[in-house]
C-alpha positions in Angstrom: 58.8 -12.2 -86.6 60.1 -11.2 -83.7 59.4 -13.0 -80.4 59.5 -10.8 -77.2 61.0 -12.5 -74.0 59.0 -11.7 -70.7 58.3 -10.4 -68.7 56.3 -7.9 -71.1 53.5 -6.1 -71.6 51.5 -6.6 -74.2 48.3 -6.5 -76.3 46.8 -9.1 -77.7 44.8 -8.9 -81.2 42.3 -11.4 -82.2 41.7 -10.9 -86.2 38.6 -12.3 -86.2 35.4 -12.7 -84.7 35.3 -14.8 -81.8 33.5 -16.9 -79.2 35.7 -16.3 -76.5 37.6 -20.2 -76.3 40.5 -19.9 -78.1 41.4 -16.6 -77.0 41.1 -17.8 -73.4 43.5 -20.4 -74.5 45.4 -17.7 -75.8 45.2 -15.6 -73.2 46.3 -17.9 -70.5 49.4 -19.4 -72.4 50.6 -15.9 -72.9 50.2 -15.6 -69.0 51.7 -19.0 -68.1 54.5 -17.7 -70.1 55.0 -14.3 -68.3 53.5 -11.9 -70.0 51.5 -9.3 -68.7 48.2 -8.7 -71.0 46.6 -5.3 -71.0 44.0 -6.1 -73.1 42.8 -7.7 -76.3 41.0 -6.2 -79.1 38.8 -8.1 -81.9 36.2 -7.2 -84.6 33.2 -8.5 -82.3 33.4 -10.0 -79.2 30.0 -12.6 -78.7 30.9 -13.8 -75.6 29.8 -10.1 -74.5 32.3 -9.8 -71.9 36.0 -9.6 -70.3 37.3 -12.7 -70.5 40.4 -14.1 -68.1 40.5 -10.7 -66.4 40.9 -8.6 -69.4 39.7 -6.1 -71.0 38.7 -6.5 -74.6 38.1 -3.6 -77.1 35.9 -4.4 -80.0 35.5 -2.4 -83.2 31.8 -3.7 -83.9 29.4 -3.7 -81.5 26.7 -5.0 -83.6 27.7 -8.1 -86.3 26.5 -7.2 -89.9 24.7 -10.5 -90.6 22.8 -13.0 -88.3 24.6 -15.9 -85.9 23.2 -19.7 -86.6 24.0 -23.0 -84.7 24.7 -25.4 -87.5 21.5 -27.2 -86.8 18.9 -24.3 -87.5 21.3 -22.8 -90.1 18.6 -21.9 -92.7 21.8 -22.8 -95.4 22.7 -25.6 -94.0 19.3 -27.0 -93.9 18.9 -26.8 -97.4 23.1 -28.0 -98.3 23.8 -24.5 -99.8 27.8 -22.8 -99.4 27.9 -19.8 -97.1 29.9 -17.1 -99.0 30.8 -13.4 -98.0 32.0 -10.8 -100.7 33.3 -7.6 -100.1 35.0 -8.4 -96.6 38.2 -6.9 -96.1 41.0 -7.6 -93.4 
C-alpha cells in the first residue's frame, strides 16, 4: 500500500456500516496528521448526519434488516447465531 504524505486531500471510505465513533476517530487522526478530508462515504450512515465537519455520502439510505441493542435482540434473547447470506463486499 501506498501511504500518501500531507498535506493531501483525500477521501475517506468506511466499508461498513457504521455508528459514527470510529470514523470520528478516524477522521480526526487523519486531520491531526494533516490531511485535508473532503468527505467520507459508507454503505449506511446511522448516526444520520455529518460528522467532524464532513460530509458523508451513503449508498443506502434505508438498512435491509432491522437495528437491535443486544438487550432486546429477539436472537439474543433466545441464544441463537445471527447469520447473513448473500452479502457481498
Amino acid at each position: 500500500m501506498r501511504n500518501p504524505n500531507p498535506p493531501k486531500k483525500i477521501v475517506f471510505i468506511e466499508d461498513v456500516i457504521f455508528t459514527g465513533e470510529s470514523t470520528i476517530y478516524n477522521l480526526q487522526f487523519l486531520k491531526s496528521k494533516g490531511f485535508e478530508i473532503l468527505g467520507t462515504s459508507s454503505w449506511i450512515n446511522r448516526q444520520n448526519k455529518d460528522l467532524e465537519n464532513t460530509k458523508i455520502l451513503t449508498l443506502e439510505n434505508v438498512a435491509p434488516f432491522d437495528f437491535y441493542p443486544a438487550e432486546t435482540c429477539p436472537l439474543c434473547k433466545v441464544r441463537e447465531s445471527i447469520m447473513y447470506s448473500d452479502i457481498r463486499e
